[in-house]
C-alpha positions, 0 to 999 in steps of 0.5 A, a space after each residue: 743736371 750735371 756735367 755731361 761727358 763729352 756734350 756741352 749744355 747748350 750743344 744737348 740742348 739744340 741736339 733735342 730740340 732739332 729732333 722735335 723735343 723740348 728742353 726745360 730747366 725744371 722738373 714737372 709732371 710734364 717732363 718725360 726724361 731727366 738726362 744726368 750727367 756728373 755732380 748731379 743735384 739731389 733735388 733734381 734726382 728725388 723730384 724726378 724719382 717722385 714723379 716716376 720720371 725715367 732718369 738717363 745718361 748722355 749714352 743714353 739719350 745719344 742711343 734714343 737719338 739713333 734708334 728713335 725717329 725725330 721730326 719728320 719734317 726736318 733733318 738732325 743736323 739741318 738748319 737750312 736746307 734749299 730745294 731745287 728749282 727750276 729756272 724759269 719758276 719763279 721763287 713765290 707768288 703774290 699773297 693779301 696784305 704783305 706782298 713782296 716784289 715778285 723776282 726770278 730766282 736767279 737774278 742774283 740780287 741781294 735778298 736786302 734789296 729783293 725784299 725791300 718795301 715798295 708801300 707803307 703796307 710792307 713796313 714790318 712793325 709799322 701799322 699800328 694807328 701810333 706807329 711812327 710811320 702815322 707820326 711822319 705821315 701827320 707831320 708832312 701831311 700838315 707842314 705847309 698848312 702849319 708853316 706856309 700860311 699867308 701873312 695878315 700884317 701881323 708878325 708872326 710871334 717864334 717860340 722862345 727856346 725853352 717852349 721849343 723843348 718842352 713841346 711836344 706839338 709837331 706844327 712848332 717845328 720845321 724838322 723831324 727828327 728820326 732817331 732809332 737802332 740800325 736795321 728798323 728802317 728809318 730811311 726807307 719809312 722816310 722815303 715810302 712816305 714821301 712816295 705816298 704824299 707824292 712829295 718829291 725828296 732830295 736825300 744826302 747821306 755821309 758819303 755826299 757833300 753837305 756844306 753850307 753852301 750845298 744845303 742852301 742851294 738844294 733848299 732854295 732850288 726845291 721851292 717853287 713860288 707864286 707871286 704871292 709867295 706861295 710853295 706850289 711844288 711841296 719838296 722834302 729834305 732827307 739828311 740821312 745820318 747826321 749824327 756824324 755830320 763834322 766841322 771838316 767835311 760838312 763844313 759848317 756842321 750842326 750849325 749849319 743845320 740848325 740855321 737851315 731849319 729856321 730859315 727853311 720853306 720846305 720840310 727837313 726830314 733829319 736820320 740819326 741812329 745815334 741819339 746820345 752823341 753830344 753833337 746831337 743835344 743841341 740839335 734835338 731842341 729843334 726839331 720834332 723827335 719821332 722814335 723808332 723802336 725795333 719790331 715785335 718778335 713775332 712781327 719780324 718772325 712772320 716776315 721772316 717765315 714768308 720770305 723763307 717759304 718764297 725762296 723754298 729755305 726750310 729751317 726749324 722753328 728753334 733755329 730760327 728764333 736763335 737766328 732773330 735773338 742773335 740778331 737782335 731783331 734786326 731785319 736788315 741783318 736777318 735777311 743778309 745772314 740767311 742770304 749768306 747761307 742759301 747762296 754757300 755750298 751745302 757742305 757749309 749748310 748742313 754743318 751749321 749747329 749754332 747761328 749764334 756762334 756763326 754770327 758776330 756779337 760785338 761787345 756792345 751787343 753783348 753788354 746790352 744783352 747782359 742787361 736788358 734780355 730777362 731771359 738770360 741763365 747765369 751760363 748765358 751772361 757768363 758766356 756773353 761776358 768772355 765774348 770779350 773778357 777785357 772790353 765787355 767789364 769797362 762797358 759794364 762800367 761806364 753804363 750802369 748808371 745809365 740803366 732804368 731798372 724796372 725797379 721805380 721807386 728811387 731809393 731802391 735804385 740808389 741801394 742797387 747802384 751802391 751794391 753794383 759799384 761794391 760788386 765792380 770793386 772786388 771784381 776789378 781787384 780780382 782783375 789786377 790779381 790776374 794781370 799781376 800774377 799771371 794766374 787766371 784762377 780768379 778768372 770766374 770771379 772776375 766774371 761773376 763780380 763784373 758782369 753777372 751781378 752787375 747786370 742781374 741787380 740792375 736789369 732793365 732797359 738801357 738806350 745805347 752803350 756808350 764807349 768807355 771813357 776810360 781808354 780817353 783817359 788812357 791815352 792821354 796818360 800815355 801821351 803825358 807819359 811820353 812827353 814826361 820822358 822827352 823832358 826827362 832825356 833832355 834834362 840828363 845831359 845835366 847828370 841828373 840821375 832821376 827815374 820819370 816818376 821823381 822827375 815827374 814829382 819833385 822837378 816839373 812843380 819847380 820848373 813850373 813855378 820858376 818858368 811862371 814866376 820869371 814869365 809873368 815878371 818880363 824876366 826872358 833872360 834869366 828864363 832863357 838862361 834856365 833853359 840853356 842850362 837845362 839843355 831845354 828847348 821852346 817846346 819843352 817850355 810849353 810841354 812843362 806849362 801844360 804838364 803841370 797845370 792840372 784840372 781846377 788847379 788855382 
């Protein structure tokens, strides 16, 4: 408990658990010394004095440190360390169930791509008998059976749209939709499947050209037909990323994507990470949506493990779970982080005392932390909050609302909700003190108040974080703003002397009025003799038409 001198909390702590040792917060029967550092808790010292635990300074632990011997099997400051091969060895053998493709050492392949899966088998997180993998694979499995059945005479009845969204049948749909965080492996679970239902697959992304026009030739040259209409080569289409499909470049846009769908004789495999984006609402309805989640964390340390033990990384257990938390258990950026420092010098290797701080967190990143990890101290969340102090609280706010607590019961949500918008208020007015004085003493209460209460009373599990919408209205307020000043410049040369906010206020209602009334009358002249004697031009008259028609204004 305490201050300590000269070592930070979270740099003591990694120091120990490097050595072999084990860091608690509590005091218990099982703690063997209890470290002490200024301003240090009485209750904490008279537990430890209870239980005869040996109470020492930060001197002395640093003494211990240099006098004891810690873990053998890893260096102090090691976080990473690589071994030599020789060239012609190669980095790992084969095993059982998750073999990994078999490499060189010195190809000098990027290890993403060295480890990337070649079978079902391989996928990290996907065996289970519900697994989304099983999901996609029921789906491509059953398509033609489902939608290229022959005809009887009948017409054959389409589901209305309000049954199209509230089902949950897959043979209702002609498209699948896989919907998840980057770095689960959406695409290459679409692309394995594919290979092991020997359906060839055509797959576009954002960087190919997905018009209308485009899509329609792809779709109709992947069909193959019989004389009685009959698919014999089963095709599928992946479109990879279309959540940012747009009305410019993929002319048509998500339109276009839905009248292939229903028109569509081959399966679509559609690849969104973005599943909040408005231009995605619509788009759902229409197809069958399968979820990825991320892997476990014991299912992505395994694999990590045996990576790390096939190109000879040795790297302790505490680092290597930071490593996985900081990433937020995605693979993809796991093995790029770890490339990243096996192929640096080892000067850069053996200095690294915290992944955490080597990796970048975004802001996004840090407000979905605060909220949904359980195992967050106040030091923590205060720590994530000024990663970035200016856009992490208009995160906070815009995404409250939206996170289920664990809490069920609705009134109980509506009293925390209550609690956290109060808490939002006095830390945005501890806000304004500090831009408006210049005095960053209320900068801990800023953090308390718009962070950690914040996200301790509604903790729970929130989807994505959403862009604060708060800078929108910040630009347009700007935009307004300037436009209000070029009107202002052209109306002085009438010697108004007027400041923008009483042009703003007493002129613009009247002009409005004036140039409504005058327009809707036919009276052009009498409206063109006001603009010359304001020195206003045709764009100034649609500036003060759009300026002064505010939202539900009558």
């Amino acid at each position: 408990p305490g201050v300590l001198p000269s070592l930070e909390r979270d740099e003591c702590k990694r120091i120990i658990e490097s050595y072999g040792g084990r860091v608690t917060t509590a005091v218990s029967g099982k703690t063997d010394y209890l470290v002490t550092g200024r301003d240090s808790g009485k209750t904490k010292i008279d537990k430890a004095e209870k239980l005869r635990i040996k109470i020492i300074s930060e001197d002395d632990l640093l003494y211990m440190i240099r006098t004891r011997p810690g873990n053998k099997d890893t260096k102090p400051t090691t976080v990473i360390q690589s071994q030599k091969t020789t060239a012609d060895k190669t980095s790992f053998v084969s095993i059982s169930s998750s073999k990994l493709n078999v490499y060189r050492q010195d190809d000098g392949i990027l290890w993403v791509d060295k480890y990337k899966p070649t079978s079902l088998g391989q996928i990290v997180g996907q065996q289970s008998d519900k697994s989304s993998m099983k999901k996609l694979i029921y789906f491509l499995t059953n398509w033609h059976t489902w939608h290229n059945k022959p005809t009887t005479g009948k017409r054959k009845r389409t589901a209305t749209k309000s049954e199209t969204i509230a089902s949950t049948d897959p043979s209702k749909f002609k498209a699948v939709l896989l919907t998840g965080p980057p770095g689960v492996g959406k695409t290459t679970t679409a692309q394995l499947v594919c290979k092991a239902l020997n359906m060839p697959y055509i797959e576009l992304n954002a960087s190919d050209n997905r018009s209308q026009t485009m899509m329609e030739k792809i779709e109709l040259n992947s069909c193959y037909l019989t004389d009685d209409n009959q698919i014999i080569n089963k095709h599928v289409l992946i479109m990879d990323e279309v959540d940012g499909v747009t009305g410019n470049e993929d002319r048509g846009g998500i339109q276009t994507l839905i009248q292939l769908i229903r028109t569509t004789r081959i399966p679509l495999i559609l690849i969104a990470n973005d599943r909040q984006a408005d231009k995605m609402r619509t788009l759902i309805s229409h197809c069958y949506e399968i979820k990825f989640d991320r892997p476990s964390f014991l299912n992505v340390k395994s694999f990590i493990l045996d990576l790390c033990s096939r190109e000879h990384i040795h790297i302790t257990h505490a680092s290597l779970d930071n490593l996985i938390n900081a990433c937020n258990r995605d693979i993809r950026k796991i093995i790029h982080t770890l490339n990243l420092y096996y192929k640096q010098s080892s000067s850069l290797i053996t200095n690294v005392s915290n992944l955490e701080k080597a990796l970048s967190t975004s802001p996004f990143d840090a407000c979905m932390k605060m909220f949904s990890l359980s195992n967050l101290n106040l030091i923590d969340k205060t720590n994530l909050y000024f990663h970035d102090s200016s856009l992490v609280p208009l995160l906070i706010q815009d995404n409250y609302i939206r996170v289920v607590p664990s809490i069920t019961i609705q009134r109980q949500r509506l009293e925390l909700i209550s609690k956290v918008a109060d808490s939002l208020t006095i830390g945005d007015i501890c806000s304004k003190l500090n831009f408006i004085n210049g005095n960053r003493s209320l900068i801990g209460y800023q953090a308390m108040f718009s962070g950690v209460i914040p996200t301790t009373l509604l903790h729970g599990s929130l989807n994505s974080v959403q862009f604060p919408v708060w800078f929108n209205f910040m630009q347009q307020q700007k935009t307004t703003d300037r436009r209000i000043i070029e009107l202002e410049t052209h109306c002085s040369l009438k010697s108004m002397t007027i400041d923008r906010n009483e042009f703003n206020l007493d002129y613009l209602p009247i002009f409005n009025c004036l140039f409504n009334s005058y327009l809707q009358k036919s009276k052009f002249k009498t409206c063109i003799e006001l603009m010359k004697n304001y020195y206003l031009n045709p764009d100034d008259l649609q500036m003060i038409l759009t300026i002064s028609n505010y939202e539900k204004m009558n």
